[in-house]
N, C-alpha and C positions, 0 to 999 in steps of 0.2 A: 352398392355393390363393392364387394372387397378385389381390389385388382391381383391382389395377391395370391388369393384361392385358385388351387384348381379342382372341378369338376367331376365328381366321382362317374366312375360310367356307368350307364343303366343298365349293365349286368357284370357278375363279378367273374363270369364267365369270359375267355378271349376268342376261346374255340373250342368244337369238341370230335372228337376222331370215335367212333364207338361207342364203346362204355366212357373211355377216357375226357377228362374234361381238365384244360388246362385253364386254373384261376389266374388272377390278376397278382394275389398275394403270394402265390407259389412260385410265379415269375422273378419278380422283386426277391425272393427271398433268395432261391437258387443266383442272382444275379449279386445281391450281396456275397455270399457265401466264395463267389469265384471272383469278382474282385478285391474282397481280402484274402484273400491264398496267393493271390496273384502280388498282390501292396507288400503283402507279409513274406514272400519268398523274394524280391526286390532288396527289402530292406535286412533278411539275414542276409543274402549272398553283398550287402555293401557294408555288414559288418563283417564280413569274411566268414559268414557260415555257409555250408551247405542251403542252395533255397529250397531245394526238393525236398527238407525238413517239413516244409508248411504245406506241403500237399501229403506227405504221409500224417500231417498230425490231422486231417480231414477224420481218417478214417476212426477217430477218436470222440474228435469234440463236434461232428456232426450229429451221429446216432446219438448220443449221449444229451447235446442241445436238443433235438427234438423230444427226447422221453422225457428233459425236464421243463420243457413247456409244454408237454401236454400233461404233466404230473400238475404242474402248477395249477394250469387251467380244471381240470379234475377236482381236486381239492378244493379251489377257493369257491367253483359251482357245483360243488356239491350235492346239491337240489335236483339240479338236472339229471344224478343220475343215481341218487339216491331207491326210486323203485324198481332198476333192473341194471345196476350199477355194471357187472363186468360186462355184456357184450357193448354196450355203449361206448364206454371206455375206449375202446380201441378202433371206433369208429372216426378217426379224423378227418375225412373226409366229411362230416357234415359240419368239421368249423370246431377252434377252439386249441389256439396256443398261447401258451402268456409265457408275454417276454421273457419275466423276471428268472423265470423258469427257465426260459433256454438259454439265458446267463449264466444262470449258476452249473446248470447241466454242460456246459459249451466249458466252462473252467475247470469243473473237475474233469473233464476227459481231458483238457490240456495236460492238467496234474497226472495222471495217469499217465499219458503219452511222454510227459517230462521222467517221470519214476524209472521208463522202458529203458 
């Protein structure tokens, strides 16, 4: 037994209200996302910028992070959506973001957001 590992839970589900179902990985991701805005407006306002910068640059490198992880995810599984490609596509709800994608997608809205 690895002491190190932790435990995946036996659903990726946490809870569900309705239709609405909040996963495990949507949690984490929203909890990233708010404590780097939170790291990153800390650290302008102690180089003397404005910190309120790093929550306006949200509305940039969010939207734009998620369309390039699920571009990436799209493309590289291909397969999957190869016989009725556009409604699938925009179903993210049944799973499928890659990182690499919401990297690149999360820098160019920074770029963009820097350009403004």
């Amino acid at each position: 037994m690895n002491l190190l590992s932790l435990p995946s839970p036996p659903s990726p589900v946490m809870f569900e209200v309705g239709p609405f179902a909040l996963r495990y990985y949507g949690l984490f991701i929203a909890l990233g996302i708010i404590v780097a805005t939170w790291l990153s407006g800390r650290e302008l306002e102690r180089k003397g910028y404005d910190g309120t910068l790093a929550l306006d640059s949200l509305f940039y490198i969010v939207p734009l992070g998620f369309v390039g992880a699920r571009a990436y995810h799209v493309i590289t599984d291909y397969g999957l959506y190869s016989g009725d490609p556009f409604p699938g596509v925009f179903e993210v709800w049944n799973g499928g973001l890659g990182i690499y994608g919401g990297v690149v997608g999360g820098f160019v809205g920074l770029l963009i957001f820097a350009r403004i």
